[in-house]
N, C-alpha and C positions, 0 to 999 in steps of 0.2 A: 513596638514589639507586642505581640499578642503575649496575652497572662497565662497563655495555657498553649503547652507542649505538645502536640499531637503526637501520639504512636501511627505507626505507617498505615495498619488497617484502620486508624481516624482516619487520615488523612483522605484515603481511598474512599471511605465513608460520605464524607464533607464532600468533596467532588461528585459522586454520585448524587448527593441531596440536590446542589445545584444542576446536575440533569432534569429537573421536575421544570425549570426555563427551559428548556428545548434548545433549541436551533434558530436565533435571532441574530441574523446577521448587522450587521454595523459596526464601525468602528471608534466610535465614543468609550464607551466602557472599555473599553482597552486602551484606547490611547491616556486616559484617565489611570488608568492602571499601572501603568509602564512608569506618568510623571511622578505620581504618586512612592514610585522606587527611585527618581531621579535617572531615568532613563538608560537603564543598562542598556537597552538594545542599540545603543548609539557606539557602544563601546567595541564595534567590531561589527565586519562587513562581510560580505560575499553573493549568494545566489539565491535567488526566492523562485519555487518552481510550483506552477500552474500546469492544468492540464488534467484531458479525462480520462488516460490511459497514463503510465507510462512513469506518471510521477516518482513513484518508488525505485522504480528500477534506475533514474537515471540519479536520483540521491544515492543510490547505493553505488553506481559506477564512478560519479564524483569525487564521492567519500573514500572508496578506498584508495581512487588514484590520489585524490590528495594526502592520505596518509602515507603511501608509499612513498611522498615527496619530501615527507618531514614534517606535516604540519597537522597542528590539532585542531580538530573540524568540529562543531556542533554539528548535529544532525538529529533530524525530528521525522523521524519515518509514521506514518501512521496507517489504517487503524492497528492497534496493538494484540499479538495474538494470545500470549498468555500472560503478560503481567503489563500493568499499565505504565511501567517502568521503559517500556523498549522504546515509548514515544519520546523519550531522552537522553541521547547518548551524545558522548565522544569518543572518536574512533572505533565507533561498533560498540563500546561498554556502556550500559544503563545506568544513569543514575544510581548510586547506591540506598537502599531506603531508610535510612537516616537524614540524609541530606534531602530527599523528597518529603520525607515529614516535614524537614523543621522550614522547609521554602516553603510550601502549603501552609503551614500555620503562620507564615507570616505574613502570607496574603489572605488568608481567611479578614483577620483585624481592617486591611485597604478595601478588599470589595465590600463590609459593609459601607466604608466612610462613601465609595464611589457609589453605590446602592444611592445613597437621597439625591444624589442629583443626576443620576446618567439611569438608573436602574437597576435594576441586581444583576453581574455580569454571570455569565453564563458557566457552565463546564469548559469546556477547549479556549473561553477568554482567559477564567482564573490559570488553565494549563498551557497558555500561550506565555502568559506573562511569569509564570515560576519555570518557566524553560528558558526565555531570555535573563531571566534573573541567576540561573544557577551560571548558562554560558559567562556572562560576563563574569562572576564573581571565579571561576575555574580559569580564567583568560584564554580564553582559547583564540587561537588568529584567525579563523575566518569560519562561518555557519552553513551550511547546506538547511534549507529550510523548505520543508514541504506543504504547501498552502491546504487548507482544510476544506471549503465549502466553495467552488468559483473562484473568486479573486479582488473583485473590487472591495466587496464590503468583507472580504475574510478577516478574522482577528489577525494573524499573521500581515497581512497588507499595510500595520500599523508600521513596519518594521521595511526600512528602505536599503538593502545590501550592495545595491550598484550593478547588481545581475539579474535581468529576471529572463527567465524561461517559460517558455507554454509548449507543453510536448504535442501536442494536439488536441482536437477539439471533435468530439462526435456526440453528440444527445444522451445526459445522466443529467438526474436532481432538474427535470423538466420543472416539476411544480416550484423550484426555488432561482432556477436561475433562465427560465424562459424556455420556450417550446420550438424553436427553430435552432437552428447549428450558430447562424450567422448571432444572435439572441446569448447564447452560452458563450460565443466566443469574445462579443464586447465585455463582458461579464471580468473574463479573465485575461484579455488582454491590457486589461486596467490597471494589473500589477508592475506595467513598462510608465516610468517616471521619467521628466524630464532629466537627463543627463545618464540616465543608464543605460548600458548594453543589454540588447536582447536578443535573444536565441530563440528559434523557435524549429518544429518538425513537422508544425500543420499545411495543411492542401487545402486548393479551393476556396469557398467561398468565407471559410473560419481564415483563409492565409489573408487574405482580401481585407479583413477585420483587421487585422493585426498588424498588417502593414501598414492603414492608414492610422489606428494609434500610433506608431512608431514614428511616422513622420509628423505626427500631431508634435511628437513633445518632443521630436529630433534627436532621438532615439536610435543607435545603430543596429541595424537588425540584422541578423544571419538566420540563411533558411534554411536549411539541410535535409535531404533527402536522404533516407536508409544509406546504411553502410552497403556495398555490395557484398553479399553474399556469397563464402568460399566455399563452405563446409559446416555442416550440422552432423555431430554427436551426441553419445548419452550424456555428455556432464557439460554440453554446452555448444557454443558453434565458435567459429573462424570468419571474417570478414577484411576486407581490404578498406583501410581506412586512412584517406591521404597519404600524408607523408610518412606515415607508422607502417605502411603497408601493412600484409598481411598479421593479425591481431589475434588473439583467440580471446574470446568473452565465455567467464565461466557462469554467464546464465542460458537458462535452456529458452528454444524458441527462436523461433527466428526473424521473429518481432524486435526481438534486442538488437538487432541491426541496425534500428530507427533510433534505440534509444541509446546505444554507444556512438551515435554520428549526432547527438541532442548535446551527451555528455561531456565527449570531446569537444562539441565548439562551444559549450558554456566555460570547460578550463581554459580554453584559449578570450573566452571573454572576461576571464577571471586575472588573467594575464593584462591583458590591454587596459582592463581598469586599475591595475597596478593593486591589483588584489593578492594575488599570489601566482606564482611560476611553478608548472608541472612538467620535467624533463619528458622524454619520448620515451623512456626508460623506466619511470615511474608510473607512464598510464598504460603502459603494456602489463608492468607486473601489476598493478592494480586492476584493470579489467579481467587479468586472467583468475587474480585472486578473491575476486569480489562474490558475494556470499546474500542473500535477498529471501530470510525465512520462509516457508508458508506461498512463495508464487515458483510454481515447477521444481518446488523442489523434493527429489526421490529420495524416500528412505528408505528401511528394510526395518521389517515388522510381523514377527511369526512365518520368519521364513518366504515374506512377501515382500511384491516390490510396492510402495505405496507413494501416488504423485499427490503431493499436497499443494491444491491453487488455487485461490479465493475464484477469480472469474463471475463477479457479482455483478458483469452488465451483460447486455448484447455482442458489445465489444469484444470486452474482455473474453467472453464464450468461446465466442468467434475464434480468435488468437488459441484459447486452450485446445479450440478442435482442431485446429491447423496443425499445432504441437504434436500433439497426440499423434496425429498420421506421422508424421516427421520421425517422431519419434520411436513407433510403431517395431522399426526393425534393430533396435536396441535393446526392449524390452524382452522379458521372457515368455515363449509363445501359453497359449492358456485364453480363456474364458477371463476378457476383465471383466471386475466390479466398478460401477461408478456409484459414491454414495453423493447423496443431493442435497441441498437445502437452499436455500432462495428469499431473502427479506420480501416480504409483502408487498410492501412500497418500492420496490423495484419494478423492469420489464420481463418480467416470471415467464410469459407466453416468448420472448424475443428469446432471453436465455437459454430454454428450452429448446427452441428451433436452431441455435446455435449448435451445443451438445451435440443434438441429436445427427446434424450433419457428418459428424465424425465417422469415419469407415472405420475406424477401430470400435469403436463404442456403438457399430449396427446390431452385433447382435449381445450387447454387453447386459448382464445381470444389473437393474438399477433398484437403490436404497433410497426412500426420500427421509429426512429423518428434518426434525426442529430444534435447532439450538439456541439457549438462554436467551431474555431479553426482549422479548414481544413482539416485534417484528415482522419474525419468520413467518412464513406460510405454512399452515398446519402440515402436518406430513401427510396424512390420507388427502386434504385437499390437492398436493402437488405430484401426488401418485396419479392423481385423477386425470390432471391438466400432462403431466407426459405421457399417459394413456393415450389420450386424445390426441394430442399434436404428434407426437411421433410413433403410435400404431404401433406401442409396442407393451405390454404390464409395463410396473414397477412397483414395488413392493412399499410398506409403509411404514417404518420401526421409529418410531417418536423420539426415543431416547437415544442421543447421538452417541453415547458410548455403547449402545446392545444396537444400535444399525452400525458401528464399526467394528464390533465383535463376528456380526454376522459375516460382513462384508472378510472376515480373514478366517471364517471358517469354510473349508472347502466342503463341496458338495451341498452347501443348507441352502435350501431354498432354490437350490438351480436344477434339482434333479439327476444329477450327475455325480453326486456322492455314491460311497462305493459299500459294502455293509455296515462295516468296521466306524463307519462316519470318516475318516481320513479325508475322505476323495480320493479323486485319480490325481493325474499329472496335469490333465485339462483343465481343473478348477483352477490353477496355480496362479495366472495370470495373473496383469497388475492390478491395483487399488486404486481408483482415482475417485480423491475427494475433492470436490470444488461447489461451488454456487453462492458462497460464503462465507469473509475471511472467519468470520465468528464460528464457523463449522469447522474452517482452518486452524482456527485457534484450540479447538476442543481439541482435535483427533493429534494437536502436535503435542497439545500436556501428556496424554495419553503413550502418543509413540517415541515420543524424543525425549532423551535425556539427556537435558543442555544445561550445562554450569553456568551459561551467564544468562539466559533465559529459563529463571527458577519463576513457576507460574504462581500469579498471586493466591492467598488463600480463599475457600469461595466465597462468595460476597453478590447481592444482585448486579445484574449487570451493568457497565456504567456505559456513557452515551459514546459513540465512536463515528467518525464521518470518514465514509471508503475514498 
């Protein structure tokens, strides 16, 4: 045991320091880490989910169907928006931060010992391994586990659940995991082990990939094509899914049709590996109850409607412009805002052309603003670059709270405020914040006021992989 107690903002502290290692994928330092605690992560099974889209969404439909089943889930949702605590729950509850100090201090004492011979293990290996360390010691019966960087060499990958999923596969973290589809998808198809079941939602030449690891290690694979589509509203859509038939999923988008047809056949793969049984009764109330911070999710803020969605690829864009039209006749009519920000080392030019595709967002008021961390793309820099690709301004407010200030004052900056400063009724339109969860994360401390996501206090920013 370490000699010394850390208080939670140590702990938070200590993690951060080890962000100065970056992003070293391997899995020595962890698997070092794990024996080193005599291996909780052995202590309980379930599903480990890869994939460049989609990941989140289909942890969070798992989770709540298995809770509505009776059972207590681990779950490791990432990146985190306001407190580094969300990366750890059971059954939707964060770790409490006492229990997060005193598991961090006790792995501060092993990563030096594992430091002389593997290296100094990283930020998300030390928070790999005090998350299998708290699941076990809490007993929970089975984990949802969401892979952080790829797959083969991800910390997480140390950890074998008998499920693995790959929700799909399309071009992110080019410079770490390879610059072709086919290239990304060995990568993460590497998470499927001999004697596991696997589920998967990818097409084409990523399905190609995936199916030949599968048969490499004899591996049972399920490949699922989108749920059909019934019906899309404001708090979510409807789909016909097997023998559940018609279903209502309360995430927005209609993307979630791919990823309720991922998450349903990883329960029933969760089933066959005699991992746990989810009645038909329990993934209906769980899809319809299930709840995914920060991606399409609408709140109300100064009298406004405000869509909060990370959307930090190409992909992802893509999907939020699609939403956005969908969604378009739900919302309340008005001039929206879209406020922007974009990590540097992202597809900034791809993101951008995505957005800007949206008929809702043709003739939309745009905010680029920078949030914490270093990252981002200066905000006058990505004023410049939507200038350009999409032929239209966009304004430049650095500070992401006074670029979301603006964005929920009517009339500023659009011209169409009325003397009084009010505005009219045309300014009223909705908010949409997206390009990054970290922008996500600002503007929901800000808007939301959530009991079990109480945001940490401020501190630089720690390392986070989307």
């Amino acid at each position: 045991m370490t000699a010394t107690r850390l208080s939670y903002a140590e702990a938070l502290a200590t993690l951060e320091a080890r962000g100065r290692f970056g992003i070293r994928l391997g899995l020595a330092r962890t698997r070092a880490l794990l024996a080193a605690l005599d291996h909780p992560e052995r202590s309980f099974r379930g599903a480990l989910i890869a994939g460049t889209n989609g990941k989140g969404s289909v942890l969070a439909l798992m989770g709540s169907a298995l809770a509505e089943a009776g059972y207590k889930v681990g779950e490791t949702p990432k990146p985190h928006l306001v407190t580094y605590r969300e990366r750890l729950q059971i059954n939707g509850q964060p770790v409490d931060p006492d229990t997060f100090a005193r598991l961090v201090s006790r792995i501060v004492d092993i990563a030096d010992r594992v430091a002389r011979r593997h290296g100094d293990p990283t930020e998300f290996e030390l928070l790999t391994a005090v998350t299998f360390l708290w699941f076990a010691e809490a007993g929970i019966d089975l984990a949802v586990v969401e892979v952080g960087l790829g797959g083969r060499l991800d910390a997480t990958h140390a950890w074998d659940g008998g499920v693995a999923v790959v929700t799909n596969v399309t071009l992110d973290h080019t410079d770490r995991l390879g610059a072709t589809v086919e290239a990304i998808a060995r990568e993460k198809a590497a998470i499927i082990k001999r004697g596991d079941r696997a589920v998967t939602g990818a097409w084409g030449s990523a399905l190609d990939v995936i199916e030949r690891r599968s048969r490499r290690v004899a591996a049972p694979l399920v490949v699922t094509p989108p749920a059909p589509l019934s019906a899309i509203g404001r708090d979510g859509i409807e789909v016909e899914l097997g023998r559940l038939g018609r279903v209502r999923v309360g995430l927005r988008g209609r993307h979630q049709a791919a990823n309720v047809a991922v998450a349903d056949a990883a329960l029933d793969a969760l089933e066959s590996a005699g991992i746990a049984r989810v009645p038909g009764e329990a993934r209906r109330a769980g899809y319809e109850a299930v709840r995914w911070p920060g991606r399409l999710e609408l709140v109300e803020a100064s009298g406004r409607e405000v869509l909060l969605d990370g959307a930090h690829n190409p992909a992802g864009a893509a999907t939020l412009a699609e939403a956005l039209d969908d969604m378009a006749p739900f919302l309340r009519p008005g001039r929206p805002t879209l406020v922007l920000a974009i990590m540097a080392d992202k597809d900034v030019d791809g993101v951008i052309r995505a957005l800007s595709g949206s008929t809702l967002l043709r003739e939309a008021r745009v905010i680029c603003t920078t949030p914490a961390g270093g990252r981002a793309l200066a905000a006058d820099l990505l004023a410049a670059r939507w200038a350009s690709l999409a032929g239209r301004a966009a304004e430049a407010v650095p500070e992401p709270a006074a670029a979301l200030d603006a964005a929920l004052s009517p009339g500023s900056g659009s011209g169409r405020g009325s003397a009084s400063g009010r505005g009219s009724a045309s300014d009223l339109g909705p908010v949409i914040v997206a390009g990054s969860l970290y922008l996500v994360g600002a503007a929901r401390a800000i808007l939301v006021s959530d009991p079990v996501l109480v945001p940490d206090p401020p501190s630089p920013h720690l390392e986070a992989v989307p």
